[in-house]
Every structure is written in C-alpha cells, then in structure tokens.
C-alpha positions in Angstrom: -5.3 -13.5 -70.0 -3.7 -13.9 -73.4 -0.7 -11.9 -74.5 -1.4 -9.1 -77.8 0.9 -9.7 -80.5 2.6 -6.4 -80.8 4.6 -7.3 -83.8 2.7 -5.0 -85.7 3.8 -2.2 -83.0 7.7 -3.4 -83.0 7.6 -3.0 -86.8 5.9 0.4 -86.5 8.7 1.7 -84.6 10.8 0.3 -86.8 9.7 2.2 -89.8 8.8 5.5 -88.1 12.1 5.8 -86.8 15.5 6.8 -89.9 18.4 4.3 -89.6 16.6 1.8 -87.1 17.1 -2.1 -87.6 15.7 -3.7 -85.5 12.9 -3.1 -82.7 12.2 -5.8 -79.7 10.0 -6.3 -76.4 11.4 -8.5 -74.2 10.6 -9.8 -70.6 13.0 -8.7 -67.7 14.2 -12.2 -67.6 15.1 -12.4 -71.6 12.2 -14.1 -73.0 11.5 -12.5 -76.0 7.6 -11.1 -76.1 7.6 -9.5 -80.0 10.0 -8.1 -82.6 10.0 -6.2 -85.7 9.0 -8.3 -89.1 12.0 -8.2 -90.5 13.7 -9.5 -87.1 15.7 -12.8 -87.4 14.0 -14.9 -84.9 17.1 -16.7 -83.4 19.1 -12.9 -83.5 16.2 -12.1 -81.5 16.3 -14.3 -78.6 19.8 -13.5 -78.5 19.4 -9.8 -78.2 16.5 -10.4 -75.9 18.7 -12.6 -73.4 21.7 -9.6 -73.6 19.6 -6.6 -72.7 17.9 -8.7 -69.3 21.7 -8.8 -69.0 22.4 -5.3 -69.7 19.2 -3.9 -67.4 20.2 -6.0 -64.4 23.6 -4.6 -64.6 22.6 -1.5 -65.1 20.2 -1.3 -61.9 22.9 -3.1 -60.0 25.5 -0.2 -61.1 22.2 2.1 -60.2 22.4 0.6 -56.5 26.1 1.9 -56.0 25.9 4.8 -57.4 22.9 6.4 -57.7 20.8 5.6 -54.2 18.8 2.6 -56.6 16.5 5.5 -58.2 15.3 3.7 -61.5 16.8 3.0 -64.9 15.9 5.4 -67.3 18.1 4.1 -70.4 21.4 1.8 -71.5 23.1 3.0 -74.2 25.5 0.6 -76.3 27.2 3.2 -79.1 29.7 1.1 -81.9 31.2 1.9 -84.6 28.9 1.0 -86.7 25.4 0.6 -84.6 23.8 1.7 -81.3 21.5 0.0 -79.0 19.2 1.6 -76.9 17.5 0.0 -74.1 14.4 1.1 -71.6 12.0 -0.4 -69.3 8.7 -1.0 -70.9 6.1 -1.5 -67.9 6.1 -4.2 -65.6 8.7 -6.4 -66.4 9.4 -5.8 -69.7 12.6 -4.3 -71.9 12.1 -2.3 -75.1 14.9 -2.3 -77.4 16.2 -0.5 -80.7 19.1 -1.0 -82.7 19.8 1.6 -85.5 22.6 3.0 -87.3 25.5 4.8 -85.4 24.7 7.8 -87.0 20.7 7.9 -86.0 19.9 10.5 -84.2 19.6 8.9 -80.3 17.3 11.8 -78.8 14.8 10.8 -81.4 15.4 7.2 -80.9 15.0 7.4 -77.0 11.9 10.2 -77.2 10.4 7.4 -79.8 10.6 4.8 -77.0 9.6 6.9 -74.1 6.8 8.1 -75.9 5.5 4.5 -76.7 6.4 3.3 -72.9 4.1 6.5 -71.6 0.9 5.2 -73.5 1.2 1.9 -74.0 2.9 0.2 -70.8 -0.4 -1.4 -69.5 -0.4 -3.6 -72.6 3.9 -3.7 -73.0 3.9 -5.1 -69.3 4.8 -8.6 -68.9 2.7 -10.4 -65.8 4.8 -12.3 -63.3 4.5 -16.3 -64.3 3.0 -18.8 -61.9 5.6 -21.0 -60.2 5.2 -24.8 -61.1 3.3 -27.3 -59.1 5.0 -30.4 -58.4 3.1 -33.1 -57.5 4.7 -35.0 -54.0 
C-alpha cells in the first residue's frame, strides 16, 4: 500500500492555525512522513529525529510516574517559540511549532482534532525486516 502525501494537510494546519511555523508528521522512529510547504527539508528531518526523541522520553518518564497510561502531549515552551507534540495513530508523531505567544489550547485542540479523524490514514505501518540472503 502506498503512503498519501499529506503535505497538503501539514500545510493546512499550518495556515488554519495564528502564529504557527511549521507543521510535521513523523514516524515514531524519526523518519519524516510530510511537512508543511514552506518547511525546510533538512530542518525537517531534524525536527522529525528530536520529537521520536522527545516521545520516547516522554513515555519512558510516563512509565515512572504515571503507571505507563499513554502520552497525551510534550510541550517545549522558549522564549521565542513552542513546540507541541502528539501521537498521530500508529506509529506516527504530529508536530507544530508556533510563536511563543500562540495560543497552545488552540494549537493542541487543532491537533487532537485532526488525530481523532484522520489517524487511519496519519498511521505509519510497521516496516518489513530485511531478508538477507545466507
């Protein structure tokens, strides 16, 4: 089964949402899946690679402290931007990075609301292992 580009989605969150950047689906193991148009490719990956980081953490931490129950959301606040980070169906990450002064309920209602209907098609499917030939 071929994987949907769902640029056109990343960049609709983008726009819909005041004082966002930059929107991204990733894989839970940091492969980058889509971004937003205006997205540097390379800035991308990057980003893609930190938030597997930051979700492993974070359900690591959930293990300790809160009897493994499920992430619901990592939030990175700056000085100048916030990053906000969910799981987006099987195996995969959506992230958002907008101004420090956007308004994060919006931001994280924006995402849920996305996740809800669209996490059949926002899931990533477990790859094959290789075959090596003996």
């Amino acid at each position: 089964m071929s994987t949907p580009d769902l640029a056109w989605l990343m960049t609709q969150l983008r726009n819909d949402l005041p004082g966002c950047h930059n929107v991204l689906l990733t894989s839970s193991d940091g492969l980058l899946r889509a971004s937003d148009e205006h997205f540097e490719r390379g800035k991308a990956e990057t980003l893609a690679a930190l938030c597997s980081s930051l979700v492993s953490s974070s359900l690591a931490f959930g293990k300790l402290y809160d009897e493994g129950r499920s992430l619901r959301t990592v939030v990175i606040d700056l000085k100048r931007h916030q990053l906000a980070v969910v799981n987006a169906g099987a195996g995969s990450i959506l992230a958002v990075v907008a101004d420090a002064d956007a308004d994060p309920a919006m931001i994280g209602t924006a995402m849920m609301q996305m996740v809800e209907k669209l996490a059949e098609h926002l899931g990533t499917a477990a790859r094959a292992p290789e075959r090596t030939s003996s």
